[in-house]
N, CA, C and O atoms as a GROMACS GRO file, in nm:
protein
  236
    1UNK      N    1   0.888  -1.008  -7.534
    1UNK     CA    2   0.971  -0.911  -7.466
    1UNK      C    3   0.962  -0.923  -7.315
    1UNK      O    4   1.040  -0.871  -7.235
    2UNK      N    5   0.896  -0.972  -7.296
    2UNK     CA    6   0.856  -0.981  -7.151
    2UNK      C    7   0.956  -1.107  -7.069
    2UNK      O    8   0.997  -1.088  -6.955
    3UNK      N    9   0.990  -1.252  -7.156
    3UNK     CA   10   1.089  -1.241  -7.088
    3UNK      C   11   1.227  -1.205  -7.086
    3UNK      O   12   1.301  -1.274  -7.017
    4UNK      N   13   1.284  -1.091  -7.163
    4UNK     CA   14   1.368  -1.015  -7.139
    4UNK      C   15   1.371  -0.927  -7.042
    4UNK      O   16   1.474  -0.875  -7.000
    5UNK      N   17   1.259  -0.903  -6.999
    5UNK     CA   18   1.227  -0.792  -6.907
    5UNK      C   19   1.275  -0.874  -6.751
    5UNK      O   20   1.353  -0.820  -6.671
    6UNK      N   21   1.206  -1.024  -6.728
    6UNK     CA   22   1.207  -1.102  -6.637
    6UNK      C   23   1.408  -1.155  -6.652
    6UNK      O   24   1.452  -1.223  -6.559
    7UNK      N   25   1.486  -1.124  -6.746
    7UNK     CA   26   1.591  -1.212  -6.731
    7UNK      C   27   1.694  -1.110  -6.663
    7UNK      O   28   1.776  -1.149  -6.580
    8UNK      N   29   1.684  -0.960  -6.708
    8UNK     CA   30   1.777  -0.900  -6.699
    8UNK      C   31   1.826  -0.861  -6.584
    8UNK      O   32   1.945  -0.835  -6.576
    9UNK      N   33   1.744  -0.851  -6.476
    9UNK     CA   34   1.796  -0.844  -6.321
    9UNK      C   35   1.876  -0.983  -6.278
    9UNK      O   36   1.965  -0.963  -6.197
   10UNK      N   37   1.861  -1.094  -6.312
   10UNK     CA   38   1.889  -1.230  -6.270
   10UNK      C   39   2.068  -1.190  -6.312
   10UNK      O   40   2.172  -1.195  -6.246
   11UNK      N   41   2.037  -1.153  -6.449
   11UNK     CA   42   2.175  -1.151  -6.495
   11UNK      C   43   2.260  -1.050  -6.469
   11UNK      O   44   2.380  -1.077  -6.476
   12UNK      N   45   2.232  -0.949  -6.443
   12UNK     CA   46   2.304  -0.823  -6.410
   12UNK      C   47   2.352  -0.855  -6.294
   12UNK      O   48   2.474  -0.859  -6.279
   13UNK      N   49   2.241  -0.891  -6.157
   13UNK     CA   50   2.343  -0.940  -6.034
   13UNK      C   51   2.402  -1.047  -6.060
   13UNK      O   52   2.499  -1.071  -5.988
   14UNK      N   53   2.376  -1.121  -6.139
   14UNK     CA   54   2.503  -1.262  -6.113
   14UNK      C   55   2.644  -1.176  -6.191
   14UNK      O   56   2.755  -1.202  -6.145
   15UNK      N   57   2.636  -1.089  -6.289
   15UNK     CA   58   2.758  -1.034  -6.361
   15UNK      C   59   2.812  -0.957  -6.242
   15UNK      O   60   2.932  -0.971  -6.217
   16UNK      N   61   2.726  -0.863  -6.152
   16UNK     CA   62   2.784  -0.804  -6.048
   16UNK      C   63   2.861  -0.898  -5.910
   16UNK      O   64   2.968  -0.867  -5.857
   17UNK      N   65   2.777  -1.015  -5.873
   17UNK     CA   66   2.862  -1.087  -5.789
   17UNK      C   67   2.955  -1.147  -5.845
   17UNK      O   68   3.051  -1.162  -5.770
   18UNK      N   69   2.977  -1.218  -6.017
   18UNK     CA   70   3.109  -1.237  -6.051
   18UNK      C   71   3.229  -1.156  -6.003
   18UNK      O   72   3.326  -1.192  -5.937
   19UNK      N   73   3.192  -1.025  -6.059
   19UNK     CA   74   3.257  -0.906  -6.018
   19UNK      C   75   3.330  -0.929  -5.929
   19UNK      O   76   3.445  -0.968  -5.943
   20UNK      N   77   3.272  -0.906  -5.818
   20UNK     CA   78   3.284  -0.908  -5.672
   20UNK      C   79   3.379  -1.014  -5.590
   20UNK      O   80   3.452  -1.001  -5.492
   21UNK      N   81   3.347  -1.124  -5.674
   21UNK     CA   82   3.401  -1.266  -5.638
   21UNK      C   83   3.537  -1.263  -5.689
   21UNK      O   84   3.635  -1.296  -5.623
   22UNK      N   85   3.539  -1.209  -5.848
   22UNK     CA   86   3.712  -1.205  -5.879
   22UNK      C   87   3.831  -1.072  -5.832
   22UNK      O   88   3.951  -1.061  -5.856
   23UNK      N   89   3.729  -0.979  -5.754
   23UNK     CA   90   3.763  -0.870  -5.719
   23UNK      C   91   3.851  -0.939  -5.532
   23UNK      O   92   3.961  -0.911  -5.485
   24UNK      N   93   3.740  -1.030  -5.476
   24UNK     CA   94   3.837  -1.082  -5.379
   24UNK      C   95   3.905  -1.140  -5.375
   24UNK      O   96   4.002  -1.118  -5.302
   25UNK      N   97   3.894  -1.254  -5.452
   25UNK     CA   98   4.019  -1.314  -5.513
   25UNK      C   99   4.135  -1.313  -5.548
   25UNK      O  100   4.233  -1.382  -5.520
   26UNK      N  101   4.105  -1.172  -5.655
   26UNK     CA  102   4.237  -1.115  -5.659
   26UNK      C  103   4.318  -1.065  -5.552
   26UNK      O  104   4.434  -1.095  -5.526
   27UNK      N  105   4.238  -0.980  -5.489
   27UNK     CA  106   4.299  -0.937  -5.388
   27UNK      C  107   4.342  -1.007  -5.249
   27UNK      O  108   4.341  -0.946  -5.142
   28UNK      N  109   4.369  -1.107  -5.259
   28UNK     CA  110   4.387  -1.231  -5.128
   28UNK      C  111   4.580  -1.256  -5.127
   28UNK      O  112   4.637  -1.310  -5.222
   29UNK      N  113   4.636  -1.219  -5.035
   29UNK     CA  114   4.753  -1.225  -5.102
   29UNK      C  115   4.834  -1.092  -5.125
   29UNK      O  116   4.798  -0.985  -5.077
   30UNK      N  117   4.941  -1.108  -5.197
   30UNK     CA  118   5.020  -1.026  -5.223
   30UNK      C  119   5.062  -0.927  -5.156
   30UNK      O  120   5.028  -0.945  -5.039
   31UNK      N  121   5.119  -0.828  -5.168
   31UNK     CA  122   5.142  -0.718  -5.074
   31UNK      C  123   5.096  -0.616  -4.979
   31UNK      O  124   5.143  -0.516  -4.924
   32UNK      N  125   4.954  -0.698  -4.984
   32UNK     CA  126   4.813  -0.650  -4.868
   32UNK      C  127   4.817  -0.752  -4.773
   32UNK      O  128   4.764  -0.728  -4.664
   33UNK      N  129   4.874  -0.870  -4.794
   33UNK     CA  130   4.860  -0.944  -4.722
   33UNK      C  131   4.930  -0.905  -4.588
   33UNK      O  132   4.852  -0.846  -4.512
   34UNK      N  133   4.998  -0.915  -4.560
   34UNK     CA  134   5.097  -0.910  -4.433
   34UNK      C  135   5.037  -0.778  -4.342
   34UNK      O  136   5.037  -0.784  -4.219
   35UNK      N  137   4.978  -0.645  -4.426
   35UNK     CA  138   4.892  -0.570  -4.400
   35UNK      C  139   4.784  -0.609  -4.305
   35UNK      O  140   4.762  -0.582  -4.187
   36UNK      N  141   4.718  -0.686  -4.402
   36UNK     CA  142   4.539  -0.756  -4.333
   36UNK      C  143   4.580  -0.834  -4.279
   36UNK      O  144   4.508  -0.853  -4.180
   37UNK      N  145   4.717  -0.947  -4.284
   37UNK     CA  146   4.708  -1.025  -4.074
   37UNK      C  147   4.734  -0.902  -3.980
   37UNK      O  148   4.685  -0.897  -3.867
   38UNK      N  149   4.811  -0.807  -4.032
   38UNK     CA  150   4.851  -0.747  -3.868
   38UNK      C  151   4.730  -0.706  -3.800
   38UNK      O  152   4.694  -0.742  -3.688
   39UNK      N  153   4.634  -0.583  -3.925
   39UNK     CA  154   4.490  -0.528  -3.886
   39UNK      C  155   4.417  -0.636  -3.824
   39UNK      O  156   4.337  -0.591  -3.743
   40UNK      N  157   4.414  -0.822  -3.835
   40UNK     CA  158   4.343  -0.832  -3.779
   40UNK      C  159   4.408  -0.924  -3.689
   40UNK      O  160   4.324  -1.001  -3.643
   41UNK      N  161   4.534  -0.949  -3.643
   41UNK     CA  162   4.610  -1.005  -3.532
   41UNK      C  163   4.563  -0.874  -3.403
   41UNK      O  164   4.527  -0.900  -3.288
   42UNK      N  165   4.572  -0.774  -3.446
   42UNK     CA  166   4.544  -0.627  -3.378
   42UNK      C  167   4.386  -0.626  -3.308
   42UNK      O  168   4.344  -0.579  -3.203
   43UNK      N  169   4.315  -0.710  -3.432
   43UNK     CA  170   4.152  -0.686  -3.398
   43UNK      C  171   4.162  -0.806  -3.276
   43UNK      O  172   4.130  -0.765  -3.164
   44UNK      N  173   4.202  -0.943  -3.287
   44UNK     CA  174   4.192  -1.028  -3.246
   44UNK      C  175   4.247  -1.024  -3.094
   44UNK      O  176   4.188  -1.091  -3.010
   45UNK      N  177   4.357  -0.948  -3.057
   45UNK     CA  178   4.439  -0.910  -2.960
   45UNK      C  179   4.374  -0.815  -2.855
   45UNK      O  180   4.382  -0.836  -2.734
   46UNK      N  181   4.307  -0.708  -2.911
   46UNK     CA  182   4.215  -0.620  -2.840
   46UNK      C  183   4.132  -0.703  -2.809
   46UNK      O  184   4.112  -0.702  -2.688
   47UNK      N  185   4.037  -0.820  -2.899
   47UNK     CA  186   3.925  -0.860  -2.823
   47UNK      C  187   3.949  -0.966  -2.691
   47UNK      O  188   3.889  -1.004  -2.590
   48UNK      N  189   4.068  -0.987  -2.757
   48UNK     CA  190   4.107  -1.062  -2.642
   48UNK      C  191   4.155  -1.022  -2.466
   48UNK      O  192   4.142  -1.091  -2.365
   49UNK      N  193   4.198  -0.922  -2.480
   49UNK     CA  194   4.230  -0.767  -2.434
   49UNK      C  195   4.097  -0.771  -2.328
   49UNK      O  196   4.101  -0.784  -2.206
   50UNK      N  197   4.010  -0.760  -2.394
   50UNK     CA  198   3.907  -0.690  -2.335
   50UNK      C  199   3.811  -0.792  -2.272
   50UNK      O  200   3.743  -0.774  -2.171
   51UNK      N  201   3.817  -0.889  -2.340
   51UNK     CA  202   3.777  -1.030  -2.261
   51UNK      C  203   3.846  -1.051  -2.131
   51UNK      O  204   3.764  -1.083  -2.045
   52UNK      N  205   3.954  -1.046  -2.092
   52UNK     CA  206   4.012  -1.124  -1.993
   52UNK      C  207   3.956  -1.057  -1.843
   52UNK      O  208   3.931  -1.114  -1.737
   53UNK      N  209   3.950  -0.930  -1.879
   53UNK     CA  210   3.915  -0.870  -1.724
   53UNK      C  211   3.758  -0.900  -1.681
   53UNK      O  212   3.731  -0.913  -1.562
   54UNK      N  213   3.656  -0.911  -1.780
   54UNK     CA  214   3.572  -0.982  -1.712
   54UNK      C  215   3.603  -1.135  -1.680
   54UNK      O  216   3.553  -1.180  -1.576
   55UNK      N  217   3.641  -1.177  -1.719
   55UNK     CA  218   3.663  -1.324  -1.683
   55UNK      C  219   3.737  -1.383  -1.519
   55UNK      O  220   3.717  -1.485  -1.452
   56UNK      N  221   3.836  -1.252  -1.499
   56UNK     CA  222   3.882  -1.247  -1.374
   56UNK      C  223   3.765  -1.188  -1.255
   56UNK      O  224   3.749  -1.246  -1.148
   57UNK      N  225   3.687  -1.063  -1.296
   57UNK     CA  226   3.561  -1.052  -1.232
   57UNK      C  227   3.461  -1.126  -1.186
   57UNK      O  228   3.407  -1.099  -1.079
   58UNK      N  229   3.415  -1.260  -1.285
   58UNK     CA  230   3.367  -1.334  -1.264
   58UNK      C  231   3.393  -1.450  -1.110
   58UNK      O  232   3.318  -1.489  -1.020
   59UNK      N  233   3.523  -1.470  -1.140
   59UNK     CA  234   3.588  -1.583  -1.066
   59UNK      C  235   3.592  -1.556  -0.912
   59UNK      O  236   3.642  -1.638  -0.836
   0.00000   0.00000   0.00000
C-alpha cells in the first residue's frame, strides 16, 4: 500500500496539469482572440508609452 500512497500525488498533478494544458489550448483562438491582441497591443503600447520619456531624459 505504500506505494500507492507514494504514486497518487505524482498522478493527480500530472491529471491536473493535463487539465490545464488542454484548458489553454482550447482556448487560443477563436472569438477571444482578437480580444487578447487588443488587451495586449494596449499592454505593449503603454509600456512603450512610458519608456520613451525617460529615454529623452537621458539624452
Amino acid at each position: 500500500m505504500d506505494y500507492v500512497s507514494a504514486l497518487v500525488p505524482p498522478v493527480v498533478m500530472a491529471v491536473f496539469f493535463i487539465g490545464l494544458i488542454v484548458t489553454m489550448v482550447k482556448s487560443q483562438g477563436g472569438a477571444n482572440k482578437a480580444k487578447e491582441d487588443a488587451v495586449v497591443d494596449a499592454a505593449l503600447a503603454r509600456a512603450e508609452a512610458t519608456r520613451q520619456p525617460s529615454r529623452d531624459a537621458d539624452a
